[in-house]
C-alpha positions in Angstrom: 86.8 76.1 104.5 89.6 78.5 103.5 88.7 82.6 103.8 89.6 85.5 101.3 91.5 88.4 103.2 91.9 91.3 101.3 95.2 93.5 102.3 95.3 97.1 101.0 98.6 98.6 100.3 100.1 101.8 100.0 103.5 102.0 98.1 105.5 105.2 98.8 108.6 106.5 96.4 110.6 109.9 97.3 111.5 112.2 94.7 114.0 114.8 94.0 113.5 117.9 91.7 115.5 121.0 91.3 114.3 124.1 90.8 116.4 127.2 90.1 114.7 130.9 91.1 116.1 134.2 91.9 118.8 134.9 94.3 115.9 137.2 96.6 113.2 135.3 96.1 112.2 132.8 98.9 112.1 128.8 99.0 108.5 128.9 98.1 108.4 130.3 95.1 109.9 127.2 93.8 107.5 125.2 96.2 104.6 126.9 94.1 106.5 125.9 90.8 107.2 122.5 91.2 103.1 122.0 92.7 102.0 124.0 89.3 104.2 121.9 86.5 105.5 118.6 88.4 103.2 116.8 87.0 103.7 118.0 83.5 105.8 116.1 81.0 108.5 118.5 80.8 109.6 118.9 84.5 112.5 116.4 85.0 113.0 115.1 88.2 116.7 114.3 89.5 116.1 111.1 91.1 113.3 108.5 92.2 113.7 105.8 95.2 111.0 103.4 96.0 110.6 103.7 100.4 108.5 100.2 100.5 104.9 99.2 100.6 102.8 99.2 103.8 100.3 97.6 104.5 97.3 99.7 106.2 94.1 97.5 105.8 93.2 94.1 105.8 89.7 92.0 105.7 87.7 89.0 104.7 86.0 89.1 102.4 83.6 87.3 100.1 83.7 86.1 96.5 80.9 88.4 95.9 82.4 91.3 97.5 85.9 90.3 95.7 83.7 90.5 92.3 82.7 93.8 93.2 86.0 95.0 94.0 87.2 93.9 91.0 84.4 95.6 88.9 84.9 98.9 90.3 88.7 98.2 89.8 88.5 97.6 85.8 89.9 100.4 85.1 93.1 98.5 86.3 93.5 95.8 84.1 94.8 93.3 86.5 95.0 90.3 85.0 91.5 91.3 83.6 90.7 91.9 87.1 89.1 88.3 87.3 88.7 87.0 90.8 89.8 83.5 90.1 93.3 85.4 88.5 93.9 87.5 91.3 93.5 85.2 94.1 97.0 83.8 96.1 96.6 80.8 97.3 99.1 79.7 100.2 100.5 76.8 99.8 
């Protein structure tokens, strides 16, 4: 009878910003700007590069505890976070 493994990914990008400050202040001072407003629509960033995806969990699971996971993961929207939608079947 075939198994459900769940694999749990983390994807990591690096980012570039630039921040200008004064010529005596020191490098944190724009460490402590970019943490206040990076997040904030109007701080541009100068590039974005995707590093990969790594995989740091994996387990079997159930079709109960898949239903589960996909209610508490609605928020998502994954292909309406279905089990039957979500599953990859090897072939």
């Amino acid at each position: 009878m075939p198994k459900l493994v769940l694999i749990e990914t983390i994807s990591q990008f690096k980012h570039q910003y630039v921040v200008e400050i004064e010529d005596d202040d020191p490098i944190s001072h724009a460490l402590d700007y970019w943490c206040m407003k990076h997040d904030t629509t109007d701080f541009e960033e100068l590039s974005q590069h995707h590093l990969g995806e790594f995989d740091f969990s994996s387990r079997v699971v159930t079709m109960d505890e898949l239903q589960k996971i996909c209610e508490d993961n609605k928020e998502n929207d994954v292909l309406a976070n279905r089990p039957e939608n979500i599953i990859q079947r090897r072939k």
